[in-house]
VOGU-3710 file (C-alpha; in Angstrom, 3 decimals, decimal comma):
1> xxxxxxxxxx> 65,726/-117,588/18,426  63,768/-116,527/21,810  60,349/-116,655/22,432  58,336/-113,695/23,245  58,593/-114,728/27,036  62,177/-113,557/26,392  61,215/-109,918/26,263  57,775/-109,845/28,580  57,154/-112,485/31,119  53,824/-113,321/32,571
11> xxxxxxxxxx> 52,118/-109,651/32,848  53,176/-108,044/29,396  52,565/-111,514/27,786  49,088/-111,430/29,259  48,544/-107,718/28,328  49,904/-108,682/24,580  47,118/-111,440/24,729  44,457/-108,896/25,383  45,638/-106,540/22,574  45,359/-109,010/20,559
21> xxxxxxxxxx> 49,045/-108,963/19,382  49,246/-112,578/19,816  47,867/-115,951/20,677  48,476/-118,885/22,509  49,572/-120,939/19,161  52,082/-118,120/18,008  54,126/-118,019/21,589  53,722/-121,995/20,758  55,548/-121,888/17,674  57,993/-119,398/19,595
31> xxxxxxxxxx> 59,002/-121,931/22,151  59,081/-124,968/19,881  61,806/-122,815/17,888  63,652/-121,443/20,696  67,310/-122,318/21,321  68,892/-122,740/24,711  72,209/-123,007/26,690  73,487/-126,358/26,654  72,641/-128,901/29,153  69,623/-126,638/30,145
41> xxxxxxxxxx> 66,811/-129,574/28,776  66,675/-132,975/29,790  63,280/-133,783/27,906  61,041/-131,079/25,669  57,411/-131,166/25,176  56,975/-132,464/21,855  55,828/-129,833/19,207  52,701/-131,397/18,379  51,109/-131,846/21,872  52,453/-127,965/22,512
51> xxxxxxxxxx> 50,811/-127,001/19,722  47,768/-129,282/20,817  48,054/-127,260/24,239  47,531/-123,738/22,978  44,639/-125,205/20,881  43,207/-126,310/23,978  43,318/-122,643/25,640  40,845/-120,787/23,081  38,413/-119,303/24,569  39,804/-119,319/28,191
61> xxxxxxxxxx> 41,282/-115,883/28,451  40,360/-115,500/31,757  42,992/-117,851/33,125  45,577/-116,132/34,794  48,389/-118,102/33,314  46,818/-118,206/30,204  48,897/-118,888/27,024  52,351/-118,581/29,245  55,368/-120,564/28,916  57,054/-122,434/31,257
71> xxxxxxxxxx> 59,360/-125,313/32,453  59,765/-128,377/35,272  62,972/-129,482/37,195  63,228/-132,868/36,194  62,555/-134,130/39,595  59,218/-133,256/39,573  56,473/-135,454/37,940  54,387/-134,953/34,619  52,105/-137,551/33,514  53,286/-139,039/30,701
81> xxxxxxxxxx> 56,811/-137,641/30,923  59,456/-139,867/32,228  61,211/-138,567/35,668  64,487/-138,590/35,718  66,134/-136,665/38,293  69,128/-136,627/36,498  69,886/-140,157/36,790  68,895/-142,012/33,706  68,946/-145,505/36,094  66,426/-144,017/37,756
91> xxxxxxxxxx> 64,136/-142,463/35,250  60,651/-144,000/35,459  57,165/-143,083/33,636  55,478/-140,598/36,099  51,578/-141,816/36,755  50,242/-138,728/37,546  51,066/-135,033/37,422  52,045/-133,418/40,280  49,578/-131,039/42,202  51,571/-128,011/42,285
101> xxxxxxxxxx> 52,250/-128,560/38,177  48,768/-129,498/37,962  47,853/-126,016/39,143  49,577/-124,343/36,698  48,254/-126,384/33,894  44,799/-125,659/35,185  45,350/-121,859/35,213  46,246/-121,937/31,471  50,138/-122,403/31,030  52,087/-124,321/28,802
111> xxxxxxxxxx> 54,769/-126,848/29,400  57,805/-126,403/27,332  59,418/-129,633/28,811  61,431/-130,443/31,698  64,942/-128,974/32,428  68,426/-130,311/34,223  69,457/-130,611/37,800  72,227/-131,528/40,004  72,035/-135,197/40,096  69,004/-136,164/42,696
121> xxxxxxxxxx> 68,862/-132,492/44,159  71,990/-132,983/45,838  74,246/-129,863/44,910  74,362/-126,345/44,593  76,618/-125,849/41,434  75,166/-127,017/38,223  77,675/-129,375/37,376  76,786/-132,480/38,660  74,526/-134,354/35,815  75,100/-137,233/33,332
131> xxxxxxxxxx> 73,169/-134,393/30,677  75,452/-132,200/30,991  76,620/-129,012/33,012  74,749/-126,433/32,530  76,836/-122,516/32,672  75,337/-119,358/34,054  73,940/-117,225/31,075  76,849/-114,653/31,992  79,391/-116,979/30,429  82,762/-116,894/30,628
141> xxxxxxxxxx> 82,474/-120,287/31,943  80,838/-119,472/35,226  78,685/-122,375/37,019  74,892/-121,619/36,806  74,645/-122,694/40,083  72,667/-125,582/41,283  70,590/-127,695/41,964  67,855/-125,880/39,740  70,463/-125,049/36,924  68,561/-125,868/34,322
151> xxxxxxxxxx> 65,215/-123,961/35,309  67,397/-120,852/36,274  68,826/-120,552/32,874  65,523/-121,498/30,804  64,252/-118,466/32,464  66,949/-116,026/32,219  67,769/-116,662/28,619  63,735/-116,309/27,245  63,403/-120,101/26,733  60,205/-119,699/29,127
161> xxxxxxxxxx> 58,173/-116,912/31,226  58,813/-118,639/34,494  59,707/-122,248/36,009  59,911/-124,520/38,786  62,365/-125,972/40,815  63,296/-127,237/44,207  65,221/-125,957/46,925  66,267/-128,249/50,187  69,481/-126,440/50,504  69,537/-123,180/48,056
171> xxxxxxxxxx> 68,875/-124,708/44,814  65,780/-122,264/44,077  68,213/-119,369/45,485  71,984/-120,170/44,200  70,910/-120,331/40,825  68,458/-117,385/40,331  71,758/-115,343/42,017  74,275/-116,513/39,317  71,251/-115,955/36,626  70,557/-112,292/37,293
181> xxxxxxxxxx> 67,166/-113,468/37,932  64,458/-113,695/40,877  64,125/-117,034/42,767  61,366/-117,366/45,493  61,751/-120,380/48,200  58,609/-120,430/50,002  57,574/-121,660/53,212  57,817/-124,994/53,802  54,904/-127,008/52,666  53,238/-123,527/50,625
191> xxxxxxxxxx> 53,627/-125,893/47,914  52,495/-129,314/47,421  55,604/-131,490/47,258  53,735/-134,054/46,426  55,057/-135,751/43,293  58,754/-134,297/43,851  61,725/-137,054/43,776  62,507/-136,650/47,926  66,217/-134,917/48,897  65,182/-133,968/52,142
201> xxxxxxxxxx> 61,847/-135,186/52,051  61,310/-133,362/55,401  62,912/-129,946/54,053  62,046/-130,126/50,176  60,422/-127,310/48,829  59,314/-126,471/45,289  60,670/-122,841/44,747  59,785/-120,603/41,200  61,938/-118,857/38,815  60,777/-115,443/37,359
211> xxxxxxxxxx> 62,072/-112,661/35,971  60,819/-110,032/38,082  58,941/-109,799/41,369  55,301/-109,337/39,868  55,557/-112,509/38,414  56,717/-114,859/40,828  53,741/-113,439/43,263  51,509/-114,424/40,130  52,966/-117,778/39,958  52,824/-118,360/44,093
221> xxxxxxxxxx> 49,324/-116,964/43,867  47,998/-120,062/41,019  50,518/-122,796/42,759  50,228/-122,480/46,726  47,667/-124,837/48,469  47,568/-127,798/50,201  46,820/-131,047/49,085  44,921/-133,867/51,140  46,934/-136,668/50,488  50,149/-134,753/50,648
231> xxxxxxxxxx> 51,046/-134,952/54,721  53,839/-132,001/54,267  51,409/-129,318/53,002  50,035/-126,592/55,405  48,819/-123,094/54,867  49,031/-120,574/57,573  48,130/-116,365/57,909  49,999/-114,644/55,664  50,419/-111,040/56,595  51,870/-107,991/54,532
241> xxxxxxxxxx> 53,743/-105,220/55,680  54,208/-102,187/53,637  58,372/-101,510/52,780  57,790/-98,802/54,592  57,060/-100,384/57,925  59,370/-103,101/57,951  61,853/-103,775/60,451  64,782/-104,302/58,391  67,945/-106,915/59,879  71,280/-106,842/58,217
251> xxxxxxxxxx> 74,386/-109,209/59,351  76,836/-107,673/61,152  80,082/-107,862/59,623  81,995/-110,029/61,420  79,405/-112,721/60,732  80,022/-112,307/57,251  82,835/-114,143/54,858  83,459/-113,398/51,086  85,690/-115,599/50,561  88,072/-112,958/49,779
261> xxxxxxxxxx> 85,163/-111,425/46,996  85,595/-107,916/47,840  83,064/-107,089/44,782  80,628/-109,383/46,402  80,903/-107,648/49,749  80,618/-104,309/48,381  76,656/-105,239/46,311  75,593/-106,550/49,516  76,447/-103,056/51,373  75,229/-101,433/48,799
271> xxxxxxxxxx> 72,256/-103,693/48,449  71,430/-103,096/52,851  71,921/-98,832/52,259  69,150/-99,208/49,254  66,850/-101,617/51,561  67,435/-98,864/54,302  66,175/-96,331/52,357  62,707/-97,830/51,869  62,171/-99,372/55,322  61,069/-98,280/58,354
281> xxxxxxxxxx> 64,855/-99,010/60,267  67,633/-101,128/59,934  70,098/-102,704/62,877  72,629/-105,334/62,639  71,762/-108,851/63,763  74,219/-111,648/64,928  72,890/-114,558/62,469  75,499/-117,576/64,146  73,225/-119,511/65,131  71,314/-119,332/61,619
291> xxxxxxxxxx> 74,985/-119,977/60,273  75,164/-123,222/62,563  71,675/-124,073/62,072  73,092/-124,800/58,200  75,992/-126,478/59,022  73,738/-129,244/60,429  72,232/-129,905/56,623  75,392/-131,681/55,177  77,828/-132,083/58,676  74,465/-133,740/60,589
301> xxxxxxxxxx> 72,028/-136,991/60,224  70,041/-134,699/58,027  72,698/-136,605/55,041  70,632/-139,703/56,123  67,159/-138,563/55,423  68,312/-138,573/51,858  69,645/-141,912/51,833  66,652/-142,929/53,664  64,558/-142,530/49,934  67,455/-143,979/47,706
311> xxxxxxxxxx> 68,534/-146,247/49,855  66,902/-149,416/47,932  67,670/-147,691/44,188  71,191/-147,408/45,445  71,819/-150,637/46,423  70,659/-152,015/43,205  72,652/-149,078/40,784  75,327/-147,566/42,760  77,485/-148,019/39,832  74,922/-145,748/37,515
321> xxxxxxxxxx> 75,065/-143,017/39,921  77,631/-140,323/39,436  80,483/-140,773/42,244  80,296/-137,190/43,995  76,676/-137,865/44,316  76,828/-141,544/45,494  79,719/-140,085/48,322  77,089/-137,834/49,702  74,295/-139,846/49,890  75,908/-142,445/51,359
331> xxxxxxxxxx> 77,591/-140,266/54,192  74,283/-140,986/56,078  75,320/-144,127/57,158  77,787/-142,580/59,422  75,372/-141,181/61,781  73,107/-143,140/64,383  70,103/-142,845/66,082  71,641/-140,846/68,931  73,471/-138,485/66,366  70,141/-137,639/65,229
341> xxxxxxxxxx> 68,237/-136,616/68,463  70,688/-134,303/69,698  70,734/-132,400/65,935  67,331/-132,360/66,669  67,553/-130,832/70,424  70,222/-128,549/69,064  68,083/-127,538/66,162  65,341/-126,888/68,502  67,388/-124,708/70,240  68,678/-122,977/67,232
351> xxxxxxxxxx> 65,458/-122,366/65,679  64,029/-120,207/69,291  67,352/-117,869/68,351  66,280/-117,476/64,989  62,221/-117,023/66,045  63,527/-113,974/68,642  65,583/-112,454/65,866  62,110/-112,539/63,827  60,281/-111,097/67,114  62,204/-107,949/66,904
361> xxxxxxxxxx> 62,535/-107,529/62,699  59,994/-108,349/60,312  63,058/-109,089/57,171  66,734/-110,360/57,515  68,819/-109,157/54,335  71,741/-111,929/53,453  73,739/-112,295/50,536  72,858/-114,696/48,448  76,329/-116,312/47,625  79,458/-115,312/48,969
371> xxxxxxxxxx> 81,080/-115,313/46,038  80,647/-117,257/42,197  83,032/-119,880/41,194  83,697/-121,042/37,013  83,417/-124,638/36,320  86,761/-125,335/36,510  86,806/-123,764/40,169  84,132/-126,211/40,994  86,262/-129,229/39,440  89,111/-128,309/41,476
381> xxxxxxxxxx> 87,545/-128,197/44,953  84,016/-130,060/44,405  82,954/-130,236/47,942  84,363/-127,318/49,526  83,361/-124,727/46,792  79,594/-126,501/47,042  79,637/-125,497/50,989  80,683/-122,325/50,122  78,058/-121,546/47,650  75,410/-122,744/50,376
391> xxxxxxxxxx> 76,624/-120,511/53,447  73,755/-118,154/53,276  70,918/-120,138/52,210  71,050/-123,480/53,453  69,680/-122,927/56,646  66,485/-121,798/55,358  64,621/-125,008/55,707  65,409/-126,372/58,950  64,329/-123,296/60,197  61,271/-122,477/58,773
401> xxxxxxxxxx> 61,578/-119,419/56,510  60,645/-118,050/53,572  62,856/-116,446/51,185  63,704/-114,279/47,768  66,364/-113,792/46,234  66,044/-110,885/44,147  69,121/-109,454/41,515  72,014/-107,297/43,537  74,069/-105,817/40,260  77,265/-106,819/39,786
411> xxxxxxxxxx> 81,005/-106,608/40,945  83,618/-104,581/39,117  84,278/-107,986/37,441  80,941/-107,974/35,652  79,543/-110,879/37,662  76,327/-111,183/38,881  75,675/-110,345/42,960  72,236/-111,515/44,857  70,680/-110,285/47,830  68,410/-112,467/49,684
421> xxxxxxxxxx> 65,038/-111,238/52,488  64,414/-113,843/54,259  61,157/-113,554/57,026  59,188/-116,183/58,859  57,203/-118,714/57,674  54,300/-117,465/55,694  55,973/-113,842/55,190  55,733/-113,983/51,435  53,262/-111,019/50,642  56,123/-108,707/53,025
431> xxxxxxxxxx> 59,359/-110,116/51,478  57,613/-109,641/47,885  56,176/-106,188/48,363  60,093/-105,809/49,380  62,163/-106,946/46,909  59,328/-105,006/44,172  60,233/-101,704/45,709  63,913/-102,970/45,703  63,913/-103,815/42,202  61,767/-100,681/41,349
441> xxxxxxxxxx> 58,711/-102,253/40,526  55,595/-101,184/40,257  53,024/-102,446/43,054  50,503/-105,141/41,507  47,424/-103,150/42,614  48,641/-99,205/40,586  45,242/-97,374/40,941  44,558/-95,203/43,663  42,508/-95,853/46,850  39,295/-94,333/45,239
451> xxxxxxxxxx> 39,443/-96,956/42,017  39,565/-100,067/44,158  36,511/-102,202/44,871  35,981/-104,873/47,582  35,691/-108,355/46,685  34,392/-111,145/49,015  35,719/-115,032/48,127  34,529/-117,967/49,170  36,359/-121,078/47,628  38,528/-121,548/44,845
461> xxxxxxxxxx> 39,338/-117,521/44,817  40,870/-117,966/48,605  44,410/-117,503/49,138  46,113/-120,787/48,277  43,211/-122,220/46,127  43,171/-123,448/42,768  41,940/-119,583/41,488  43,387/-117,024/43,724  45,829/-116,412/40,888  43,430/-114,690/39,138
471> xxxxxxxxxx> 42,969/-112,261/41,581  46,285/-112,052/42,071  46,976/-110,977/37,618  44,360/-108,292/37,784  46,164/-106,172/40,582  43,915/-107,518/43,830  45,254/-107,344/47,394  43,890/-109,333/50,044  42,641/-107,368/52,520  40,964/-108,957/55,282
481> xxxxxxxxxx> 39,092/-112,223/56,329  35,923/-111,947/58,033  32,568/-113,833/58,375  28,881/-113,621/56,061  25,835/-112,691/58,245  23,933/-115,782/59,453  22,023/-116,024/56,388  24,444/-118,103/54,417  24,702/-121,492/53,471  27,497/-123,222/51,935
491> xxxxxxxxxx> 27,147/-126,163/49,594  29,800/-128,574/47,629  28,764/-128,397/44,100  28,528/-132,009/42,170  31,092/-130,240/40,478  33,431/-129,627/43,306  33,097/-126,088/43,455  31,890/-124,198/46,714  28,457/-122,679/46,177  27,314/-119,609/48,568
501> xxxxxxxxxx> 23,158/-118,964/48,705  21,753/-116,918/50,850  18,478/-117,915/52,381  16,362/-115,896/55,370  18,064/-114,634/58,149  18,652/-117,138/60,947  18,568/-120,076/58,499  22,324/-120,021/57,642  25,183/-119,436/59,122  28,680/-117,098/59,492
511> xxxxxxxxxx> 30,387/-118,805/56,860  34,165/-117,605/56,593  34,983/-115,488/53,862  37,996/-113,334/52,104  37,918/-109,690/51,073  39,851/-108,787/48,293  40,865/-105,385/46,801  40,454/-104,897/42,934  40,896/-102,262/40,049  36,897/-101,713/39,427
521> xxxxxxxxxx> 38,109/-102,238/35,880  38,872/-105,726/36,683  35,340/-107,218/37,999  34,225/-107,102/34,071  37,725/-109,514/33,263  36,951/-111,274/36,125  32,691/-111,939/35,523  34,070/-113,478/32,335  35,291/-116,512/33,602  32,400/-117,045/36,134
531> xxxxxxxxxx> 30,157/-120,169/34,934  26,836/-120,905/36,154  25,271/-121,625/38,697  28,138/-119,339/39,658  27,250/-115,349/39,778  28,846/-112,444/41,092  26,501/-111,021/43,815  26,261/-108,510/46,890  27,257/-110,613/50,425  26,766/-109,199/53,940
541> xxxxxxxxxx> 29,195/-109,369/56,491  29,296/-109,205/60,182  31,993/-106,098/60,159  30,664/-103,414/57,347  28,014/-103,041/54,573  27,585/-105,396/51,505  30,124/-106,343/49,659  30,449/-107,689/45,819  31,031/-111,275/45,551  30,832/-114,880/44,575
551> xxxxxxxxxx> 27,044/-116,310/44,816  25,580/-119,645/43,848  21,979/-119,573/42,546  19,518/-121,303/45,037  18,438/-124,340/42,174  22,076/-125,497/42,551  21,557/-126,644/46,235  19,805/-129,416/44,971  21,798/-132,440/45,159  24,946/-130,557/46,354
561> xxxxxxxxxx> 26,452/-131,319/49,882  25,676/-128,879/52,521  28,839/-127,986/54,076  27,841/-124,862/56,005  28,387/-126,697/59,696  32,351/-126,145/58,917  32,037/-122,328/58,997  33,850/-122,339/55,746  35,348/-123,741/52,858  39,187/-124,092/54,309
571> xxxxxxxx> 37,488/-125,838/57,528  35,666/-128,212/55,237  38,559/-128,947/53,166  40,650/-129,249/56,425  38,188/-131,601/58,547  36,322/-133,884/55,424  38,978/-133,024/52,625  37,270/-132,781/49,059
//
């Protein structure tokens, strides 16, 4: 048995929510029941605290994960749940949930448990774990791919609506490819990594696992911030370009190896002509020195950043650590100090290639894997069919990009082909609005021009807050950012929330602000989840006329901190933290 994420995902769950056709404790019972692939679980929530869960969520509707399903690589914390990272040595209690889990939790979803990995994020196959490997949901004994096997598969079979994994390397990528199923690596540090077992503690990145476009842009929407005691988070400007304007890269052919896979060769052709068609042009791009750029992951000092974190667990366990794994890990004693700086100058050097290919295209279109390998294929060739399976992804990272990889069709064989856009850092909005038209999705915001309505945001509804998911589920679009007239003033609630009041002219100040476009319908679904002292008001702004959005009553100010001298609530949060 599946649960109803099986046949919806996060928007048709939410819409069945609003009909009334379910509730939170039915898609409870639904998970609880559901079967899996083997090896995809390492630990499950227990029935009776997912139960307690959905209990928990009555009444809160407006959450924008509400009532949704969904799972945790096992190398990411959960209070309460031990942390294994597929290493049972290593397993420990974790103290505290994780930020970007915490997120989720907050905007109404519920954990189904914790899922299987490559043994301490180091592999891109599926196989390497003391629980078991885990096979792609094709069959036929083909490797799910790694190091997010399990998540990839609890997704692609219905176990969940969406999940979480990690990618250093490819492991949100690989796996979504050999799973039929979309797999979003963000830009660096888009996602707190705070609370994540380090692989690359200078590359890691948490990466989501949906089963269409709409959803993972949901997911990044509730999930992306930073977080002040996490020094690897950032935000940045995150622009969108319509398909229809992008500047579309492909590889040239000679850059490209199959590995023989002439099936393989012939999606990603076929994948480029469809991308063509919805873009504004297309040219072929030399992408060595993104191809070299990888190479320096696992044949570079990079290897010792790893051991640098399980270094001290290693020399007390090396026995309870599976061989393959301990081999790599250790390889970072071979390289020195000296090794290191010149990967670094080459790198550097590397990375201005790969930020002038970006200057003249907005997307680069790569396969996702050369070609897909059965377990036994992996067990004859561990190491060499790994760095296959990595070719096109794992330079990602060390040069700060942002991917998808979004479902290609399949070769004559019947197995599964993946096509990758990959854009600079903080391209996410482009590459997604991509890959929807790819995939033949609708856009998130359907109505026409004439039934949107501006929105301005202050705090917890910005881009990368705690709420912007919200916006995000009902069908908004950011639109601009801009600045309040200078009769403003922004407070920090007791509560923690960012209160706007508006007091005489003169007596405030610009304070920074978002506009956001909505369905009109959706203001109601949104007023429903705004508590006071919170209201939904008219704002002025420096470059048009007023504007709907978020005001604080003036009573509030009392006793709150007046934070207006930071322009804003990002500066505040930047400067002061919360």
């Amino acid at each position: 048995m599946t649960s109803i994420a099986a046949r919806s995902g996060i928007a048709a769950l939410r819409d069945a929510y609003r009909r009334g056709e379910v509730e939170p404790a039915d898609v409870a019972e639904q998970v609880i029941a559901a079967d899996a692939p083997d090896g995809v679980w390492i630990g499950r929530t227990e029935p009776e605290a997912l139960r307690r869960r959905a209990r928990e969520l009555q009444g809160k509707e407006h959450l924008p994960l509400y009532g949704i399903p969904f799972a945790v690589k096992d190398n990411i914390d959960v209070a309460g749940l031990p942390t294994t990272a597929a290493c049972p040595a290593f397993a420990y209690p974790a103290p505290r949930t994780a930020p970007v889990v915490e997120r989720l939790l907050a905007a109404g979803a519920m954990l189904a448990g914790k899922t299987n990995l490559d043994q301490f994020a180091t592999g891109l196959t599926g196989s390497r774990s003391p629980y078991g490997a885990v096979e792609s949901v094709y069959g036929g004994g083909l490797i799910a791919g790694g190091s997010s096997s399990g998540s990839a598969v609890a997704v692609a079979a219905g176990a969940v609506a969406f999940a979480l994994g990690t990618d250093t390397a490819g492991s949100g990528r690989v796996p979504a490819a050999l799973n039929g199923i979309v797999g979003l690596k963000p830009t660096r540090g888009l996602l707190s990594t705070l609370g994540v077992v380090p692989a690359c503690r200078s590359l890691d990145c948490v990466s989501v696992f949906t089963r269409d476009v709409a959803d993972a842009a949901t997911v990044l929407g509730v999930a992306a911030g930073p977080h002040p005691e996490d020094p690897w988070s950032r935000t940045g400007r995150a622009r969108r370009k319509d398909p229809d304007s992008v500047r579309l890269a492909v590889a040239r052919p000679e850059a490209l190896d199959f590995e023989g896979d002439r099936g393989q060769a012939e999606r990603y052709v076929a994948g480029c002509v469809a991308l063509a068609r919805l873009t504004a042009g297309v040219d072929p791009a030399g992408i060595e020195p993104l191809l070299e750029a990888g190479g320096l992951l696992y044949q570079g000092p990079w290897v010792a950043e790893r051991l640098a974190d399980l270094e001290d667990f290693l020399r007390g366990h090396a026995g309870e650590v599976l061989p393959l794994t301990r081999g790599i890990i250790e390889g970072g004693r071979r390289y020195t100090a000296a090794d290191t700086f010149r990967a670094q100058h080459r790198l550097r050097e590397l990375r201005a290639a790969a930020d002038r290919l970006f200057e003249r295209h907005d997307v680069l279109a790569l396969p996702t894997v050369p070609t897909t390998y059965t377990l036994a294929d992996i067990a004859a060739d561990p190491l060499g069919r790994n760095a296959v399976l990595g070719r096109y992804t794992q330079f990602a990272n060390l040069l700060d990009l942002a991917v998808v990889s979004v479902p290609n069709g399949h070769t004559p064989d019947g197995r599964p082909a993946g096509l990758q856009l990959i854009g600079p850092a903080f391209s996410e909005p482009t590459l997604l609005a991509l890959a929807a038209a790819l995939l033949g999705e609708a856009p998130a915001a359907a109505p026409s021009g004439e039934d949107l309505v501006e929105l301005a945001v202050v705090g917890h509804h910005l881009r990368g807050e705690a709420r912007n998911g919200e916006l995000v589920a009902l069908g908004g679009r950011f639109a601009r950012t801009t600045r309040t007239a200078d009769c403003y003033r922004l407070y920090r609630l007791p509560s923690g929330v960012p209160g706007l009041v508006r007091v005489a002219a003169g007596a405030g100040a610009a304070i920074e602000v978002e506009i956001w476009r909505l369905p009109g319908t959706a203001l109601g679904a949104l007023l429903a989840g705004v508590a006071p002292p919170l209201s939904i008001g008219f704002v002025s702004t420096v470059d048009g006329p007023v504007t709907p959005g978020f005001l604080c009553e003036a009573y509030a100010a009392a006793g709150a901190r007046d934070i207006t001298a930071g322009g804003g609530w990002r500066a505040y949060r930047h400067e002061e933290g919360p």
